[in-house]
OpenMM code with the backbone's topology and positions (N, CA, C; nanometers):
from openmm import Vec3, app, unit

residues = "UNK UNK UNK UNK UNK UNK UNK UNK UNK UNK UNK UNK UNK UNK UNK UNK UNK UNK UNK UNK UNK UNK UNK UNK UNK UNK UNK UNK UNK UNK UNK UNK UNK UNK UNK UNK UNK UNK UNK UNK UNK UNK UNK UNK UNK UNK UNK UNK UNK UNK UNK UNK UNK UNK UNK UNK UNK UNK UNK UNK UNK UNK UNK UNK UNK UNK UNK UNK UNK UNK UNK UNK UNK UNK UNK UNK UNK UNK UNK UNK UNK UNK UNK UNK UNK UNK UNK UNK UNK UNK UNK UNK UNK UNK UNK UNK UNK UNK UNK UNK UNK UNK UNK UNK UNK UNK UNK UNK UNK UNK UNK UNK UNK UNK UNK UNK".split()
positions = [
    Vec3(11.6916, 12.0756, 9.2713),
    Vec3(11.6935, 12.0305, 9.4112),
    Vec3(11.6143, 11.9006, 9.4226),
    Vec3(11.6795, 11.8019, 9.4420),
    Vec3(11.6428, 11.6628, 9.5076),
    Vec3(11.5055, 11.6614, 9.6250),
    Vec3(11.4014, 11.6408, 9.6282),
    Vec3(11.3168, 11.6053, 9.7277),
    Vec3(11.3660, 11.4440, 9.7769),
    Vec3(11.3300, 11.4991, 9.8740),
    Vec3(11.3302, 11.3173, 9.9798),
    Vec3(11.2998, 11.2345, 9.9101),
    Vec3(11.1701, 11.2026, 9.8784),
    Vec3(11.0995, 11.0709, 9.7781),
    Vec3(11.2249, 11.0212, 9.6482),
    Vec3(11.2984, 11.1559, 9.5819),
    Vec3(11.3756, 11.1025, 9.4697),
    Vec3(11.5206, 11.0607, 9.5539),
    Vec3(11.5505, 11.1207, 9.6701),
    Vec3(11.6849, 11.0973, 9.7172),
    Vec3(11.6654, 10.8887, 9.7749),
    Vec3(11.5388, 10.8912, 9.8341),
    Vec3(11.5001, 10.7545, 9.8902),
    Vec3(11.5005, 10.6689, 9.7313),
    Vec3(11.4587, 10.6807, 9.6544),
    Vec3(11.4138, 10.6065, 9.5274),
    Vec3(11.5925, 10.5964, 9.4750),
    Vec3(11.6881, 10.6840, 9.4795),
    Vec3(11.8176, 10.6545, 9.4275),
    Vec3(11.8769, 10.5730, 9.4940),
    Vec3(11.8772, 10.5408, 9.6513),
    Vec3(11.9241, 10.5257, 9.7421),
    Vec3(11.8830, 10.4079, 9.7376),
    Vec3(11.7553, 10.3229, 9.7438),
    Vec3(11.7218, 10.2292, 9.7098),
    Vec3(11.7415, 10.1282, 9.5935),
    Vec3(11.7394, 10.2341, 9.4823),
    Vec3(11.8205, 10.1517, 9.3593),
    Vec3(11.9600, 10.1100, 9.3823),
    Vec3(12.0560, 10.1793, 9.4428),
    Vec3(12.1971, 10.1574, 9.4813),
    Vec3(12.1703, 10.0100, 9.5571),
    Vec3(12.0988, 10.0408, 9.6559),
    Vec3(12.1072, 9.8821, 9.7477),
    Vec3(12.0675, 9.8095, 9.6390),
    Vec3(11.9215, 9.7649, 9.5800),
    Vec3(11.9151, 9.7071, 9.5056),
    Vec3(12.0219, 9.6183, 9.4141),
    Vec3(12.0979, 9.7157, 9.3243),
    Vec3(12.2256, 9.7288, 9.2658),
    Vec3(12.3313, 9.6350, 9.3177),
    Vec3(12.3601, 9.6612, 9.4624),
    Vec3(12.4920, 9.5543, 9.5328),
    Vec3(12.4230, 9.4044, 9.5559),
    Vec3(12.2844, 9.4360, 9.5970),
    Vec3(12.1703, 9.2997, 9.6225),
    Vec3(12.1880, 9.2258, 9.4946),
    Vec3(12.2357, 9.3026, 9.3805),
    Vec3(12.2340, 9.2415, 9.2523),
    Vec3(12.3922, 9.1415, 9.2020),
    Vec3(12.4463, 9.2319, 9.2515),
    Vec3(12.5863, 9.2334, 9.2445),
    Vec3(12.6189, 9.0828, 9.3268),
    Vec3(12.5892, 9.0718, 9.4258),
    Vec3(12.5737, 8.9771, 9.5200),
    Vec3(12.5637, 8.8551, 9.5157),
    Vec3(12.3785, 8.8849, 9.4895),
    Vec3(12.3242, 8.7321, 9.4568),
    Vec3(12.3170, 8.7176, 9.3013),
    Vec3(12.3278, 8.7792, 9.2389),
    Vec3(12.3376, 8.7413, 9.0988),
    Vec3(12.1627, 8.7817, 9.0563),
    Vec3(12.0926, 8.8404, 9.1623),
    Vec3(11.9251, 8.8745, 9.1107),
    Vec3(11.8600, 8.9755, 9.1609),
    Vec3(11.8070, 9.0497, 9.0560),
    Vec3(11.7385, 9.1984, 9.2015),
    Vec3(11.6132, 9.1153, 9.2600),
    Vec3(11.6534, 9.1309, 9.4234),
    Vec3(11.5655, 9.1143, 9.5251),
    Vec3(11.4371, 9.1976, 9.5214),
    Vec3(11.3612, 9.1088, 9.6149),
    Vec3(11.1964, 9.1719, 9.5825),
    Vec3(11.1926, 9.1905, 9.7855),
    Vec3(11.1246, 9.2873, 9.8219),
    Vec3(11.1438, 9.3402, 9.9181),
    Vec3(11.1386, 9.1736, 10.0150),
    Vec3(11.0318, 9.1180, 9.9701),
    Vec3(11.0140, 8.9650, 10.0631),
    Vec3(11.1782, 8.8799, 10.0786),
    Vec3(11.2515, 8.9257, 9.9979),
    Vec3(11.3597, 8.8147, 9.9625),
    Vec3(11.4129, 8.9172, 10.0441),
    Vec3(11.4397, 9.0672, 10.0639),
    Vec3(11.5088, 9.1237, 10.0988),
    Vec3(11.5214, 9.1296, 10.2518),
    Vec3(11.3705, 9.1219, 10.3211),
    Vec3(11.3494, 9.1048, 10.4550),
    Vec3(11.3908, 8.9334, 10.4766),
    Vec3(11.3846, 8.8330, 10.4191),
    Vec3(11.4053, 8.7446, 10.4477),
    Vec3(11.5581, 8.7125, 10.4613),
    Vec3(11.6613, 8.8081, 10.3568),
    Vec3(11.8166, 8.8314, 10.3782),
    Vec3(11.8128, 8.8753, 10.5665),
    Vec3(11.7390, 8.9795, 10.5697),
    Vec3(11.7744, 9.0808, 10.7073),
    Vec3(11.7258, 8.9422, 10.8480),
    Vec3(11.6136, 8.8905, 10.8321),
    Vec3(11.5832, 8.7626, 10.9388),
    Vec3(11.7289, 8.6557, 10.9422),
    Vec3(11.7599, 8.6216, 10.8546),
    Vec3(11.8737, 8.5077, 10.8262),
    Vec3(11.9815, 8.5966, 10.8925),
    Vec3(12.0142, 8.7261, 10.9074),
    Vec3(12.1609, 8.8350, 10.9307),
    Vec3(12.1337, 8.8270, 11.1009),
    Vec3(11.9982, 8.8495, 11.1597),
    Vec3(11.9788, 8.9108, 11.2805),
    Vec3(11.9395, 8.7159, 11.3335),
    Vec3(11.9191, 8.6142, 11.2909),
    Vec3(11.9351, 8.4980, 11.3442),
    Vec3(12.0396, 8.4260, 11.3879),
    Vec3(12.1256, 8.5158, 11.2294),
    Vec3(12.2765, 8.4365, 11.2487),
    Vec3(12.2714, 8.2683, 11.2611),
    Vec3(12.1793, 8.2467, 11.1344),
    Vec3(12.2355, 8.0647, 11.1405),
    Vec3(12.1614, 8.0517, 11.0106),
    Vec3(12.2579, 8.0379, 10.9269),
    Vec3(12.2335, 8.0101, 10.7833),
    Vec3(12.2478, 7.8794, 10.7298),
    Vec3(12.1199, 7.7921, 10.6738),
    Vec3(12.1062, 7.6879, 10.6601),
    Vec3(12.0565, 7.6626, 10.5322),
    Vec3(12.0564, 7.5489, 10.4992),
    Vec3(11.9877, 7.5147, 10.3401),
    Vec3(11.8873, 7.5252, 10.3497),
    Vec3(11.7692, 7.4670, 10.3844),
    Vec3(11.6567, 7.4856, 10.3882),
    Vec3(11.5652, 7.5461, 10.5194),
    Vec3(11.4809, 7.6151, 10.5316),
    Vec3(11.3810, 7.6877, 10.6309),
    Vec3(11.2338, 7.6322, 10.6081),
    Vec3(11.1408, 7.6105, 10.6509),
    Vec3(11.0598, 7.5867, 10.6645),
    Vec3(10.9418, 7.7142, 10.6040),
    Vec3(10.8606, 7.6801, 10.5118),
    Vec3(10.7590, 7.8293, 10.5171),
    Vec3(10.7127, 7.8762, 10.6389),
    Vec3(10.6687, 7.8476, 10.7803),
    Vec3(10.6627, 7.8879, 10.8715),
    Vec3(10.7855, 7.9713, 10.9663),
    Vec3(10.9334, 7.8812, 10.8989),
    Vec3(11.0371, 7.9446, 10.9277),
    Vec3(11.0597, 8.0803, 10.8529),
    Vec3(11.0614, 8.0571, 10.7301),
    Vec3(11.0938, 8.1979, 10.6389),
    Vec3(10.9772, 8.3220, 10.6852),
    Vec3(10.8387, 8.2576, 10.7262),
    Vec3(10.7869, 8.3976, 10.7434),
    Vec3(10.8069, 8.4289, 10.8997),
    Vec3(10.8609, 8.3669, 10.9911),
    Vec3(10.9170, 8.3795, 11.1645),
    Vec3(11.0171, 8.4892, 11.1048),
    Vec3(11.1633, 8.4532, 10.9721),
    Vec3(11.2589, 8.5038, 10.9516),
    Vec3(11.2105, 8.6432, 10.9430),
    Vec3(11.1006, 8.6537, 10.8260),
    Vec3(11.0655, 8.8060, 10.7910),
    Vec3(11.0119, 8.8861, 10.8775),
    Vec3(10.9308, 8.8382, 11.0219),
    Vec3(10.8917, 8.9068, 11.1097),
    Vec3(11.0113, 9.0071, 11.2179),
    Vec3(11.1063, 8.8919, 11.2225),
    Vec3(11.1679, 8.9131, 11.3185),
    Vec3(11.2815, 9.0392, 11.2399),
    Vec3(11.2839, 9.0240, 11.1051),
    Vec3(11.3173, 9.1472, 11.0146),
    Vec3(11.2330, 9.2402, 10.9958),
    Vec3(11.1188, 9.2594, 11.0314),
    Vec3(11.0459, 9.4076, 11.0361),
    Vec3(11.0582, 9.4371, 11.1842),
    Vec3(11.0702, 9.3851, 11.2730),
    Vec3(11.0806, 9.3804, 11.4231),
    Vec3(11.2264, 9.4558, 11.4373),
    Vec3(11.3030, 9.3891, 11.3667),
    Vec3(11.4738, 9.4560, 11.3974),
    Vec3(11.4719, 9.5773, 11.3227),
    Vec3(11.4081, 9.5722, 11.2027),
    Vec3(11.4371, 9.6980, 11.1542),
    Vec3(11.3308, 9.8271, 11.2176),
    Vec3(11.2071, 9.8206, 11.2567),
    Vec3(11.1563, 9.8923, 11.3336),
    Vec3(11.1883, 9.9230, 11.4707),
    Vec3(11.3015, 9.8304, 11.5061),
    Vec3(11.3578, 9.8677, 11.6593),
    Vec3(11.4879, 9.9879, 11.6044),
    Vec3(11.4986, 9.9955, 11.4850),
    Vec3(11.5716, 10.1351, 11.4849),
    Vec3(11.5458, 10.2470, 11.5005),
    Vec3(11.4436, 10.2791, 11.4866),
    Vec3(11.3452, 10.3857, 11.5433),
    Vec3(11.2017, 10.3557, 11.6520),
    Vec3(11.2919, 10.2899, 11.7328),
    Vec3(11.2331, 10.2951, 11.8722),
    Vec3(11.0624, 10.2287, 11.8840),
    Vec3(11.0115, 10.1849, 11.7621),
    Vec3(10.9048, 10.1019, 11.7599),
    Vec3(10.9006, 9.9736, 11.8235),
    Vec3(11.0286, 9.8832, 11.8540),
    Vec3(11.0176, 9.7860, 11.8830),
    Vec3(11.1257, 9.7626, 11.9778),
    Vec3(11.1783, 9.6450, 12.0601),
    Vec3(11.2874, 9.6482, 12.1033),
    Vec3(11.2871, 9.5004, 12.1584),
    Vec3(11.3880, 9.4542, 12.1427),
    Vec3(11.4484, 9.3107, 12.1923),
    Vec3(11.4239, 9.2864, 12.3292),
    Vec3(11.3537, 9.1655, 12.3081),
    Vec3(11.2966, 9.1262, 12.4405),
    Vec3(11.3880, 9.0007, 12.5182),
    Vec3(11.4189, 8.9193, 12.3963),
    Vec3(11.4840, 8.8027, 12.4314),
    Vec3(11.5289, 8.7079, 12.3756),
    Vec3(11.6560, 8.6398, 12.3751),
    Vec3(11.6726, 8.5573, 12.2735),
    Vec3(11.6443, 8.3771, 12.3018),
    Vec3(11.5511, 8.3308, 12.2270),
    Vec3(11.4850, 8.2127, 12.2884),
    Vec3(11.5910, 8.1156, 12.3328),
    Vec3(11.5744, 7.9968, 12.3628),
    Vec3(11.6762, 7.8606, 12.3391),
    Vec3(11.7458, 7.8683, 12.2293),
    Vec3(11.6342, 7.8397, 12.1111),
    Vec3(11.6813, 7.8104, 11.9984),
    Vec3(11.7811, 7.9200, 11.9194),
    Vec3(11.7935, 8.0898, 11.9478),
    Vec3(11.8202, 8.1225, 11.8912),
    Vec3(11.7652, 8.2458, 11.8557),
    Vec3(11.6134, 8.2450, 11.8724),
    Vec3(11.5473, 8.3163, 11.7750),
    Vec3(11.5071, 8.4520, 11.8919),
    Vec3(11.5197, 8.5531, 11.8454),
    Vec3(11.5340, 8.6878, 11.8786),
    Vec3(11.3475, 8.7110, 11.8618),
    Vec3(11.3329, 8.7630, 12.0006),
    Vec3(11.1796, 8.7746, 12.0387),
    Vec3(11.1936, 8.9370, 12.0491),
    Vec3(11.0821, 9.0196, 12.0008),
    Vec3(11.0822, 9.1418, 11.9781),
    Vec3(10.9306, 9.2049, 12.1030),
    Vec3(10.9108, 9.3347, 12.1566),
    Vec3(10.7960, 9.3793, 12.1876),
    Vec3(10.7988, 9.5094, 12.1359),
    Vec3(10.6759, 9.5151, 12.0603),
    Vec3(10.6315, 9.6118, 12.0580),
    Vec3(10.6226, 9.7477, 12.1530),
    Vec3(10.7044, 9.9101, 12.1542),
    Vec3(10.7047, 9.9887, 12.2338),
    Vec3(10.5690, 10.0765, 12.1822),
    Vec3(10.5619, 10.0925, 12.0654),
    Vec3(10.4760, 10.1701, 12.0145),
    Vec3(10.4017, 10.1436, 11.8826),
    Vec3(10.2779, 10.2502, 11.8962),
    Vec3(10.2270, 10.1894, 11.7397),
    Vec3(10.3045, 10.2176, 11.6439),
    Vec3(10.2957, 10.1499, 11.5052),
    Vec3(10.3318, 10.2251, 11.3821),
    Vec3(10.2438, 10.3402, 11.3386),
    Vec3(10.2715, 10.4260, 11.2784),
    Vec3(10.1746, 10.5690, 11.1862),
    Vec3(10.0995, 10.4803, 11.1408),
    Vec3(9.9737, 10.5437, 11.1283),
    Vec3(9.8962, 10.5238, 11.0119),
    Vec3(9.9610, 10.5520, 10.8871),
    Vec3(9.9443, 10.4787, 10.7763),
    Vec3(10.0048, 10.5154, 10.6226),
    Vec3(9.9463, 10.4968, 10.5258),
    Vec3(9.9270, 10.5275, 10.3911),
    Vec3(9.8842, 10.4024, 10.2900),
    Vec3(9.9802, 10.3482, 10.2518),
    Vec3(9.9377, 10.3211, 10.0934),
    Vec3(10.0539, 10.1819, 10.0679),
    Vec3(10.1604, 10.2424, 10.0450),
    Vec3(10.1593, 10.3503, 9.9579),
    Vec3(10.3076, 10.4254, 9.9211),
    Vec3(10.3973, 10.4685, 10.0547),
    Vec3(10.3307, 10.5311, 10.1755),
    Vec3(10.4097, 10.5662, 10.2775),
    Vec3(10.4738, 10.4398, 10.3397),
    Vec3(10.4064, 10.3838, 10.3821),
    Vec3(10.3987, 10.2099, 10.4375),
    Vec3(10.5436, 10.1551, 10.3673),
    Vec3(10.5443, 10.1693, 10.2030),
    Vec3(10.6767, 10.0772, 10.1245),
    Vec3(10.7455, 10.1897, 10.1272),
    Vec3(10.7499, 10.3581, 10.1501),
    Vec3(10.8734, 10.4313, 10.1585),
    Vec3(10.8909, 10.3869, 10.3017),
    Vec3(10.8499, 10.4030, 10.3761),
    Vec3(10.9023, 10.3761, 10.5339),
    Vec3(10.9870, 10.2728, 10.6004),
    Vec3(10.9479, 10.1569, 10.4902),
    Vec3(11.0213, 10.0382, 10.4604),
    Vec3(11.1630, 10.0784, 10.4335),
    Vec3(11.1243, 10.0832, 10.3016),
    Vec3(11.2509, 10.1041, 10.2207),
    Vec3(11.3501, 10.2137, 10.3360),
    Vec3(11.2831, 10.2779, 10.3983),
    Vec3(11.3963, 10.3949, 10.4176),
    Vec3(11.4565, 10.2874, 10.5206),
    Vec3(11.3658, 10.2276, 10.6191),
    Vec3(11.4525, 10.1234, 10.7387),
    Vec3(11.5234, 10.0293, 10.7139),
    Vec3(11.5041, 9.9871, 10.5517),
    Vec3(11.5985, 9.8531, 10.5081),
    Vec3(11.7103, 9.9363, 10.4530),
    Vec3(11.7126, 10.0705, 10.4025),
    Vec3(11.8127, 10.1425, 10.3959),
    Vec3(11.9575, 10.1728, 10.5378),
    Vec3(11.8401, 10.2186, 10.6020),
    Vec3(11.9168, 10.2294, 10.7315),
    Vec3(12.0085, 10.0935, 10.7726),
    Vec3(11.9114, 9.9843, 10.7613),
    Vec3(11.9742, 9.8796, 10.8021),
    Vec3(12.0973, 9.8483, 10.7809),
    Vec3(12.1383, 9.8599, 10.6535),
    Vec3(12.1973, 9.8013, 10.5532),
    Vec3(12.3585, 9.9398, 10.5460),
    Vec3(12.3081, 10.0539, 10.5811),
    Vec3(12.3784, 10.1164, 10.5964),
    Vec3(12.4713, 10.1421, 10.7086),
    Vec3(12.3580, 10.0580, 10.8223),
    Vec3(12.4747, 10.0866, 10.9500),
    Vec3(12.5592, 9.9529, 10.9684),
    Vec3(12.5062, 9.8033, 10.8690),
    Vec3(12.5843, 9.7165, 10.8448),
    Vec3(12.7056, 9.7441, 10.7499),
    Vec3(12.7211, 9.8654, 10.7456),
    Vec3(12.8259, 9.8512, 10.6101),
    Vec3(12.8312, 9.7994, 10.5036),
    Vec3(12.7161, 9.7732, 10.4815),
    Vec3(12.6998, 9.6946, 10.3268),
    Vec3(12.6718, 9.8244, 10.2137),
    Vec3(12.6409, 9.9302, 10.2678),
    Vec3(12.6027, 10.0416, 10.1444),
    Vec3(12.7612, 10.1746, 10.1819),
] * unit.nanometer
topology = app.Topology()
chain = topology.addChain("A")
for resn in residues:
    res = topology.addResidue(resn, chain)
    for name in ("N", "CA", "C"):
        topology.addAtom(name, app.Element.getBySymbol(name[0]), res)
């Protein structure tokens, strides 16, 4: 019998896997949230700014925590860029809960995009 932790760890390798398939490189969770900012901006460009790429990755823990009701869309600026508020705290975690909790929301993500 499969526990959660090994069903999340397979499930994750699979994404991984198409992330591979894809770009031609396994993604590192930073590259991976920075895919999900560029999807939920919708304006894909050659270059971003380091202030841009880490706006991108915020606004990708923001979207993906608005799937479970942590966060929720507040507004979409002039430019584009999708403003998030906070509804609630996150759990307390350490590091292992913190990167499963991740992983399970970039799972989700990715799953209700049809990409998995």
């Amino acid at each position: 019998m499969n526990n959660g932790k090994d069903d999340l760890q397979a499930r994750w390798w699979k994404l991984e896997s198409r992330l591979m398939e894809r770009f031609g490189k396994k993604p590192d969770m930073e590259a991976i949230l920075f895919l999900i900012g560029i999807q939920e901006l919708g304006d894909i460009r050659e270059k971003f700014t380091k202030e841009q790429k880490q706006d991108l990755m915020h606004v990708a823990v923001c979207s993906l925590f608005a799937q479970s009701g942590f966060y929720e869309l507040e507004k979409v600026d002039s430019d584009g860029w999708p403003h998030y508020r906070q509804l609630k705290a996150l759990p307390t975690m350490d590091l292992i809960q913190q990167e499963n909790f991740m992983k399970d929301h970039v799972l989700l993500y990715f799953e209700n995009s049809n990409f998995l």
